[in-house]
C-alpha positions as CSV (number, residue, x, y, z in Angstrom):
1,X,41.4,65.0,82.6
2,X,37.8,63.3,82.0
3,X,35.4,65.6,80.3
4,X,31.7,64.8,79.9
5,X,29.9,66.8,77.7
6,X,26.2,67.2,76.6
7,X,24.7,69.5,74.4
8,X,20.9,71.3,74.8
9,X,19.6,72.9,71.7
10,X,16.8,75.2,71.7
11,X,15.7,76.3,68.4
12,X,18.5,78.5,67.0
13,X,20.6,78.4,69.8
14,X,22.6,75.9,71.6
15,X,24.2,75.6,75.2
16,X,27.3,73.3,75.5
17,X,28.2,72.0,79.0
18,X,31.0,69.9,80.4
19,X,32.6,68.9,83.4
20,X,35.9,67.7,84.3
21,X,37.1,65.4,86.2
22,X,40.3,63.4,87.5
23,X,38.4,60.1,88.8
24,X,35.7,58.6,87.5
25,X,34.5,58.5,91.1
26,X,34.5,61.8,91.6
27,X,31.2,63.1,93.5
28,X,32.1,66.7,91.7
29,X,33.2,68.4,88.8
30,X,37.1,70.0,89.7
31,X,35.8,72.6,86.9
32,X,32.6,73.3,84.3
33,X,32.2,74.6,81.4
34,X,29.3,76.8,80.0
35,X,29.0,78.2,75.7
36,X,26.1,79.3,74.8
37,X,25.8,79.7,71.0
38,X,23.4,82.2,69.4
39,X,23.2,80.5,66.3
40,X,23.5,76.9,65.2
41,X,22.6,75.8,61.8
42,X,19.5,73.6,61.4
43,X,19.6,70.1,61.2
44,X,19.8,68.4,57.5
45,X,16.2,66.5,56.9
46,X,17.0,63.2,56.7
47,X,20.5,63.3,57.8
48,X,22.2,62.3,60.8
49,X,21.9,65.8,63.3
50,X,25.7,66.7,63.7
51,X,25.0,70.3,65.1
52,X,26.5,68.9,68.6
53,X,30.1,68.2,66.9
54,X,30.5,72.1,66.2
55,X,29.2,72.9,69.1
56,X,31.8,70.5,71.5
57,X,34.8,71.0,69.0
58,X,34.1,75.2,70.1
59,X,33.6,74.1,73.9
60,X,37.3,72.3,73.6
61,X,38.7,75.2,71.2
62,X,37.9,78.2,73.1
63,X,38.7,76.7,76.8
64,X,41.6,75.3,75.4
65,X,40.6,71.6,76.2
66,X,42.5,68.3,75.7
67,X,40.7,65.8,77.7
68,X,42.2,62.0,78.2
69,X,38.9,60.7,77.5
70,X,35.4,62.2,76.9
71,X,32.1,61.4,78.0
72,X,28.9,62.4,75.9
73,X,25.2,62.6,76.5
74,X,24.3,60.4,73.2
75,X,25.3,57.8,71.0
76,X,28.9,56.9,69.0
77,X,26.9,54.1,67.0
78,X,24.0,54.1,65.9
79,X,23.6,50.1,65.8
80,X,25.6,46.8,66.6
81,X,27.4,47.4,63.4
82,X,28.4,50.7,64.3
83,X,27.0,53.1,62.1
84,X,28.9,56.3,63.2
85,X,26.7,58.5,65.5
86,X,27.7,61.9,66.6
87,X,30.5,60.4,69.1
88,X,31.9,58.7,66.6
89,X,32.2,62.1,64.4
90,X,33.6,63.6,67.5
91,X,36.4,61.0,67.9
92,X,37.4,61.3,64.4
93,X,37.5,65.4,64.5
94,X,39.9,64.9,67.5
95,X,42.5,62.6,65.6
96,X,41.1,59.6,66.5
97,X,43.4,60.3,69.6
98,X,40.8,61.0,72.2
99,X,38.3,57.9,73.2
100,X,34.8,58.8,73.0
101,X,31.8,57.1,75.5
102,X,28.4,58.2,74.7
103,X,25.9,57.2,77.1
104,X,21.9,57.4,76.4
105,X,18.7,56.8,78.7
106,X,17.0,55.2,75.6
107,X,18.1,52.5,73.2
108,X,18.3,52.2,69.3
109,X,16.7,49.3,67.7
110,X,19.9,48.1,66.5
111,X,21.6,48.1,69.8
112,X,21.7,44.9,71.3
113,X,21.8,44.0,75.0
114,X,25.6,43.7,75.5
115,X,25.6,47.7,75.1
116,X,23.4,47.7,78.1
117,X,24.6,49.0,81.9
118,X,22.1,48.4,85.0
119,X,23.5,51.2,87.5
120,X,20.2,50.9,89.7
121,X,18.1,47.9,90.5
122,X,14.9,47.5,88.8
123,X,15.7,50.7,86.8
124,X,16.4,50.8,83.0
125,X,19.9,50.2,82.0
126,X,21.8,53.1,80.6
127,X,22.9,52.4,76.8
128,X,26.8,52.8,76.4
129,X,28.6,52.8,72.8
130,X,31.8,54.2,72.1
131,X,35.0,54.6,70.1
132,X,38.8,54.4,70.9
133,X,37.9,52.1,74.1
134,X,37.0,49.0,74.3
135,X,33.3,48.3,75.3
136,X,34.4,46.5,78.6
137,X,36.2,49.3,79.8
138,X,34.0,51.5,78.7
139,X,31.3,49.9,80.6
140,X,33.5,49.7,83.6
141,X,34.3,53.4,83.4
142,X,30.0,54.2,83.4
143,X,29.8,51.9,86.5
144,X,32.4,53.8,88.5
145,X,31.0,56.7,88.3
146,X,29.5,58.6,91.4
147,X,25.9,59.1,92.0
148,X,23.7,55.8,93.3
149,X,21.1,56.5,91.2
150,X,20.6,55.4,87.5
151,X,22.1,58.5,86.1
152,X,25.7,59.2,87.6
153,X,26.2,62.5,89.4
154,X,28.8,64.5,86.8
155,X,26.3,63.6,83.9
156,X,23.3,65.1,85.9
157,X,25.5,68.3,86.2
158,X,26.4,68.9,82.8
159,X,22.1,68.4,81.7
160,X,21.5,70.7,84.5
161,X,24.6,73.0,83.6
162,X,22.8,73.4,79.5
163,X,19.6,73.6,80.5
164,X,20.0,76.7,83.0
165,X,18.8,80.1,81.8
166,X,20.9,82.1,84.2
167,X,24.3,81.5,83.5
C-alpha cells in the first residue's frame, strides 16, 4: 500500500490525514485516514518543527499501518546536501525500511532545480526530495499520479481531509 500523508496544525491541536492507495494512478483513495490530536507540543524556537513526526508515527500506530512507501506534504531535505527535514525523521523512525517522498508547492533556497517536477504547463513545478528512493523514481512516482492539475488528486484529499472541521 501507498500512503500519503499531511499534517494541519492549528494552534494546540493537530489533524493527521492520509490516504491509501494501490497505484499511483489511482483517481481515489481505496481508504482515509482522520486523527485529530488535542494536544501537540509547541515547536522548539529555532529548531527544526518535528511535531508532524509524532503526529504520523500515531496515524500509522493506532490504524495499524505499514505502507510500502509514503508520501508527505513537506520536505525530507532541507537542501542539496540533505539536511534531514521532517521526512527524513520519519524514514529513520520507521527503520529506515519504509521510503519517504515529500513533495512541497514552494522551494528552499538550497534546493536546486533537479528537485524540481512540472506536472502542469506554465504552472510552478512541485519540489520533490526524498529518502530510501532514488530521486528519479521518486520523480517518476509524482508524475504518475492522478489529477491533471499541478497538485495530484490523492494529495488534494488528504489537505482537504485535515483541514475539515466536521469529521
Amino acid at each position: 500500500m501507498k500512503l500519503i500523508v499531511t499534517v494541519q496544525f492549528d494552534g494546540t491541536q493537530a489533524t493527521v490525514a492520509a490516504a491509501a492507495c494501490e497505484d499511483w494512478d489511482a483517481a481515489e483513495a481505496t481508504k482515509t485516514y482522520v486523527l485529530r490530536l488535542a494536544q501537540v507540543d509547541k515547536p522548539v524556537r529555532g529548531s527544526l518543527d518535528l511535531r508532524g513526526l509524532q503526529c504520523v508515527m500515531q496515524l500509522l500506530r493506532e490504524h495499524s499501518l505499514a505502507p510500502e512507501i509514503l508520501m508527505l506534504d513537506g520536505f525530507v531535505h532541507l537542501d542539496a546536501h540533505e539536511a534531514p527535514g521532517l521526512g527524513q525523521h520519519l524514514h529513520q523512525a520507521l527503520g529506515g525500511k519504509v521510503p519517504v517522498i515529500g513533495v512541497s508547492k514552494k522551494g528552499l533556497p538550497g534546493l536546486t532545480s533537479q528537485f524540481e517536477v512540472l506536472r502542469e504547463d506554465e504552472a510552478p513545478p512541485l519540489w520533490v526530495t526524498c529518502a530510501g528512493i532514488d530521486i528519479g523514481a521518486a520523480k517518476a512516482r509524482l508524475r504518475a499520479m492522478h489529477g491533471r492539475k499541478r497538485v495530484p488528486t490523492l494529495l488534494k484529499l488528504v489537505a482537504r481531509l485535515a483541514r475539515r472541521e466536521d469529521g
